[in-house]
C-alpha positions as CSV (number, residue, x, y, z in Angstrom):
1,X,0.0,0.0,0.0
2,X,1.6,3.5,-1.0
3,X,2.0,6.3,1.4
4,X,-0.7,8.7,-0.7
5,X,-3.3,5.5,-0.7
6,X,-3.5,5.2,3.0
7,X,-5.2,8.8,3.4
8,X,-7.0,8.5,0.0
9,X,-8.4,5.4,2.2
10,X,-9.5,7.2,5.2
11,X,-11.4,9.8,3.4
12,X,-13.7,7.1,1.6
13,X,-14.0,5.4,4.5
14,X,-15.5,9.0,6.4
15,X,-17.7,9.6,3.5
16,X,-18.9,6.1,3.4
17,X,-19.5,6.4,7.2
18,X,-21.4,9.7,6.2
19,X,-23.5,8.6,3.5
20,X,-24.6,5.0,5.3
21,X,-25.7,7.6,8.6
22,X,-23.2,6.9,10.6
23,X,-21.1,10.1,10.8
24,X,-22.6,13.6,10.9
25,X,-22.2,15.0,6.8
26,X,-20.7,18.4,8.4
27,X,-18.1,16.4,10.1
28,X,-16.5,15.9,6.1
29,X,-13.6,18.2,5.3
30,X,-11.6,18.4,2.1
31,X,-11.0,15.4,0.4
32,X,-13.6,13.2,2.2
33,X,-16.5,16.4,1.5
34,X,-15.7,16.2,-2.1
35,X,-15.4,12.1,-2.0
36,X,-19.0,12.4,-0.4
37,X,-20.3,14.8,-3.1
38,X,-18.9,12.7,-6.2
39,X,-19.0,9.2,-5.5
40,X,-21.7,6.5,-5.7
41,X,-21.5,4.1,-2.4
42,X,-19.9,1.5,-4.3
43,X,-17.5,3.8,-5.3
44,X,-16.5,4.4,-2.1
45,X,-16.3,1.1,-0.7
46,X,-14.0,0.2,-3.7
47,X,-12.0,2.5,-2.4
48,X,-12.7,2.2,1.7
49,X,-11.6,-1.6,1.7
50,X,-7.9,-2.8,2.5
51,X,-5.9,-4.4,-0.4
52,X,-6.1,-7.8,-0.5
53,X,-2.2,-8.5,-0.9
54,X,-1.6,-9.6,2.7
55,X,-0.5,-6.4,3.9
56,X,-3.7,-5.8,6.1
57,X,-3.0,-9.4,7.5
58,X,-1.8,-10.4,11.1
59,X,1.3,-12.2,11.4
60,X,1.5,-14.8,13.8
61,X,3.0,-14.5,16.6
């Protein structure tokens, strides 16, 4: 996962929160308002949802 993914990330998942009513819509700033504004909910889950390379996986210990 890149370093500029990670926050891309983040603001889908606060618009996603927003949208499903979960998070108050004036709590959205920047790139999350404008996610909110522009994307369809499967958009944003596309985008919300860890890679499935193994990075998101625990090790074990």
């Amino acid at each position: 996962m890149s370093a500029q993914q990670i926050p891309e990330q983040q603001a889908a998942g606060l618009a996603l929160a927003a949208r499903r009513g979960r998070a108050p819509k004036w709590h959205l700033k920047g790139q999350a308002k404008k996610m909110y504004d522009e994307l369809s909910m499967e958009e944003l889950e596309a985008i919300a949802e860890p890679d499935e390379d193994g990075d998101q996986e625990k090790k074990p210990s």
